[in-house]
C-alpha positions as CSV (number, residue, x, y, z in Angstrom):
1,X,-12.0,-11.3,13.7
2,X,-11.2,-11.9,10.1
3,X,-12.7,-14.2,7.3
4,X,-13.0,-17.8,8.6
5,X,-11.1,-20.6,7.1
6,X,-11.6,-21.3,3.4
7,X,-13.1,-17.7,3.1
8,X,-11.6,-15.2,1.1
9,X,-9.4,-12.9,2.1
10,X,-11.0,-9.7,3.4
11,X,-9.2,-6.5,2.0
12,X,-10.3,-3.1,3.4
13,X,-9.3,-0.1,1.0
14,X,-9.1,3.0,2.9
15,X,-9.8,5.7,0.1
16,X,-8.8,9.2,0.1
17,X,-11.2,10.1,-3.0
18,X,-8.6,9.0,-5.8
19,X,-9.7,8.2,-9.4
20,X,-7.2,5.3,-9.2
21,X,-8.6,3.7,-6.1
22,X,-11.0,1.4,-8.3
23,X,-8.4,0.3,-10.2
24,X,-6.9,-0.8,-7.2
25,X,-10.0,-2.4,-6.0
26,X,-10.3,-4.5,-9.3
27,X,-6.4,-5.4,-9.6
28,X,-7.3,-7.0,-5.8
29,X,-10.1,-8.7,-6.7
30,X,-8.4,-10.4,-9.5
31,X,-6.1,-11.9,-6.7
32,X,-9.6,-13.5,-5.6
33,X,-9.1,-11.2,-2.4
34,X,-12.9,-10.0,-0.9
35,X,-12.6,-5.9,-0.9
36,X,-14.6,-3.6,0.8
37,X,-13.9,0.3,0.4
38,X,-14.6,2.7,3.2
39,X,-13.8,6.6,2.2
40,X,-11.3,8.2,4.8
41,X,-13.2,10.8,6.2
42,X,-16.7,8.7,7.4
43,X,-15.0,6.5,9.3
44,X,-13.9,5.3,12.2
45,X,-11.7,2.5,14.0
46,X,-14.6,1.3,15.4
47,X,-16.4,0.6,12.0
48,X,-12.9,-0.4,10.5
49,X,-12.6,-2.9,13.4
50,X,-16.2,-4.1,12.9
51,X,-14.9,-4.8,9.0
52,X,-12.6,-7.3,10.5
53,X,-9.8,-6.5,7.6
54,X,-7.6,-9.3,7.4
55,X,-5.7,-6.7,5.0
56,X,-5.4,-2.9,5.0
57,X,-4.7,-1.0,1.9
58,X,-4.2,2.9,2.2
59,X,-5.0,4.5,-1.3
60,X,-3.3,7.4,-3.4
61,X,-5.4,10.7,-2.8
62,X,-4.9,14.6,-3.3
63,X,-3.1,16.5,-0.6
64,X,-0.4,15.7,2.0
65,X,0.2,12.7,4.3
66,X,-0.6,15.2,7.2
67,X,-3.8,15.6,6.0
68,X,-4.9,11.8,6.2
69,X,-5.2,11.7,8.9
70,X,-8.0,8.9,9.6
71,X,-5.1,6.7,7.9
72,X,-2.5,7.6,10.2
73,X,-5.0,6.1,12.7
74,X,-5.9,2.9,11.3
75,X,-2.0,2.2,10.8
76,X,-1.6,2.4,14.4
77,X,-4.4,0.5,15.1
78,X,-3.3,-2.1,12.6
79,X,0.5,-2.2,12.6
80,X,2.3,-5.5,13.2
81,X,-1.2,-7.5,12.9
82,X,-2.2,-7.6,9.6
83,X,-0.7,-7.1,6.4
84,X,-0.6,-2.9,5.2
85,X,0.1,-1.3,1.8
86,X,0.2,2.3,1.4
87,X,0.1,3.4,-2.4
88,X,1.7,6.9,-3.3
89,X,-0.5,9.2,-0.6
90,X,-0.3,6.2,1.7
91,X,3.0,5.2,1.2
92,X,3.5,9.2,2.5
93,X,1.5,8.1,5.3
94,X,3.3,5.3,6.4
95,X,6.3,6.9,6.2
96,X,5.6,10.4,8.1
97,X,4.1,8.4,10.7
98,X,7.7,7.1,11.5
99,X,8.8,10.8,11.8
100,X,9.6,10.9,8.0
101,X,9.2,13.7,5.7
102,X,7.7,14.5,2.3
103,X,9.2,17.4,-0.2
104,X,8.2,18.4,-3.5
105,X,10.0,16.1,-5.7
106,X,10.6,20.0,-8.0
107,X,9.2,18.1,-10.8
108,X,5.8,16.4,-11.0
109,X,5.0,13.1,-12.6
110,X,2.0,12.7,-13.9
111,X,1.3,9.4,-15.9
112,X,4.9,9.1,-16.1
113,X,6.5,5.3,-16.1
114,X,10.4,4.9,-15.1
115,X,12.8,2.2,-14.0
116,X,12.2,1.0,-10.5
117,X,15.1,-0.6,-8.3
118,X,14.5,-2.4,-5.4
119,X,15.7,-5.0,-2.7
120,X,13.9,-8.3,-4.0
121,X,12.2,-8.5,-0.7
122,X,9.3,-8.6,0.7
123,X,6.3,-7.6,-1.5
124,X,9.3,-7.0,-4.4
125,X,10.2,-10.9,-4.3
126,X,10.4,-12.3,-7.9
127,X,10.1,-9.1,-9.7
128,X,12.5,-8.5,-12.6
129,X,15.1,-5.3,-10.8
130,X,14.4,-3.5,-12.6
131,X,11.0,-2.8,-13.5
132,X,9.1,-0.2,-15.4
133,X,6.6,1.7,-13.1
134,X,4.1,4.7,-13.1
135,X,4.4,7.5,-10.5
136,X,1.9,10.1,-10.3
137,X,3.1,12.5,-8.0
138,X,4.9,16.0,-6.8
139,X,5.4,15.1,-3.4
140,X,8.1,12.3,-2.6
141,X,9.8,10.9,1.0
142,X,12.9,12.4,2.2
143,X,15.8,10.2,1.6
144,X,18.1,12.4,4.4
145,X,15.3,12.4,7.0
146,X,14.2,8.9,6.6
147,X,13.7,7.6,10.6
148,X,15.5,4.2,11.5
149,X,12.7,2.0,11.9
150,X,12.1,2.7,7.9
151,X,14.3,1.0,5.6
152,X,14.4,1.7,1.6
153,X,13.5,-1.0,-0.5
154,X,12.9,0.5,-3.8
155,X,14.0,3.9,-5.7
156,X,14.7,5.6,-9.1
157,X,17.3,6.1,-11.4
158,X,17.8,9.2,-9.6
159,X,17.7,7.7,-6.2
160,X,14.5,8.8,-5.2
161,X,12.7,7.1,-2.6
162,X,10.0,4.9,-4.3
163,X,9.7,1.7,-1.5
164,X,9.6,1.1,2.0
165,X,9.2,-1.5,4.8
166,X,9.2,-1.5,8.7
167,X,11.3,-4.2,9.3
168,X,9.9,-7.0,11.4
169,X,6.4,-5.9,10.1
170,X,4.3,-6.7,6.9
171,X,3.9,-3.2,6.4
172,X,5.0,-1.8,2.8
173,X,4.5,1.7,0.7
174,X,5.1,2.4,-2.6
175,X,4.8,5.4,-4.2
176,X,4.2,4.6,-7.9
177,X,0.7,2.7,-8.6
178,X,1.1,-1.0,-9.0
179,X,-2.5,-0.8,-10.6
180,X,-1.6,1.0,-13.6
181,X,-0.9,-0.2,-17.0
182,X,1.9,1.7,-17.3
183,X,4.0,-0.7,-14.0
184,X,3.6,-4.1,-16.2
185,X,4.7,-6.3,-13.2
186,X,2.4,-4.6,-10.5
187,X,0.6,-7.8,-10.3
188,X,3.2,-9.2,-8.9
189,X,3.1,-7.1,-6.3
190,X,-0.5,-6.9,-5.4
191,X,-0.5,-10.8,-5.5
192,X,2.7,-10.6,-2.7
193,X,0.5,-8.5,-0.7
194,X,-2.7,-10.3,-0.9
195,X,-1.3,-14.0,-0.6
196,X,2.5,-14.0,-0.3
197,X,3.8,-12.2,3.2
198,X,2.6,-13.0,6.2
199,X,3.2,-11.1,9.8
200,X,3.8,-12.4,13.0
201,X,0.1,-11.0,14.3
202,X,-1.4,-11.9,10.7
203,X,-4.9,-14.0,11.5
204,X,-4.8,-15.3,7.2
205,X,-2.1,-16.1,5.7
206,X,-3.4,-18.8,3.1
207,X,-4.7,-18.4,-0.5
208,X,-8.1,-16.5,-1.0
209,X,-10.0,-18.8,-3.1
210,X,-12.9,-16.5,-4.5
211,X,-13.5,-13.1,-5.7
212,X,-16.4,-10.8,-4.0
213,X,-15.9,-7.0,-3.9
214,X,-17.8,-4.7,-1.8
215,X,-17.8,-1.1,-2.0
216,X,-19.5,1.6,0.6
């Protein structure tokens, strides 16, 4: 499974129909990474599988985290063996797949960019603390009914929950959009992702040395 040696690194963007997901797509392939994009609701873990990701990303999308629910699969599937990073919708994913909880956050963002705190780990290593960041969104993760195997590594001015990790595991969300103009250092954590943090079942953990995206 995976890209053989000296290939590039094979990204697999799950994507729940979001105008941002493309954005994503070409912020990876800067990082020389080779992305394919499947949409959430024609697929399944036997065609993921047969894709051989050597990373999963889990895009933003409309709706709730209970909703995605081919998502919630593929991070089973996936957990602990290769690299995952949820953004905003799959951020909510990962973490209501722990037993977390979203609420509306009582007032939406919507192109909005804010100081983000965070941890310095992980995918957050070497980014200035803090940084600016956009969040689009009116849902957030509960900060009271955040399950133990979570841990909080970023969050807002108002303590909002904007960051996680499963500890042990090189399995992140975020729930602004490293993509955007508007989160100037969100290279530097796409570039983490794709090259940086590797997990103990991780089949690639050296530099991707082309650029090649797929789509459909």
């Amino acid at each position: 499974m995976g890209s053989g040696a000296g290939a590039a690194l094979h990204v697999v963007v799950i994507d729940h129909r979001d105008s941002f997901t493309y954005n994503l797509v070409q912020a990876l392939s800067g990082h020389g990474a080779r992305v394919s994009v499947r949409l959430a609701d024609s697929l399944s873990i036997d065609q993921l599988e047969q894709l051989a990701p050597d990373r999963l990303l889990l895009s933003p999308g409309p709706g709730s985290p209970e909703q995605a629910l081919f998502a919630h699969q593929a991070l089973r599937r996936y957990r602990g063996e290769i690299p995952i990073l949820g953004v905003c919708l799959g951020h909510q994913v990962i973490a209501t797949s722990l037993g977390g909880r979203v609420v509306a956050t009582g007032a939406p963002a919507h192109g909005k960019a804010e100081p983000i705190y965070h941890t310095d780990e992980g995918i957050f290593a070497g980014v200035p603390n803090p940084f600016e960041a956009a969040r689009y969104h009116s849902l957030a993760v509960s900060r009271e009914d955040l399950p133990e195997t979570l841990q909080i590594i970023a969050w807002s001015d108002s303590g909002m929950v904007m960051g996680v990790a499963i500890p042990g595991e090189a399995t992140w969300g975020v729930q602004f959009h490293p993509e955007s103009f508007l989160t100037p250092d969100g290279d530097l954590i796409l570039s983490s992702f794709i090259t940086g943090i590797p997990c103990s079942g991780d089949r690639r953990q050296q530099q991707p040395e082309r650029m090649d995206s797929g789509a459909y």
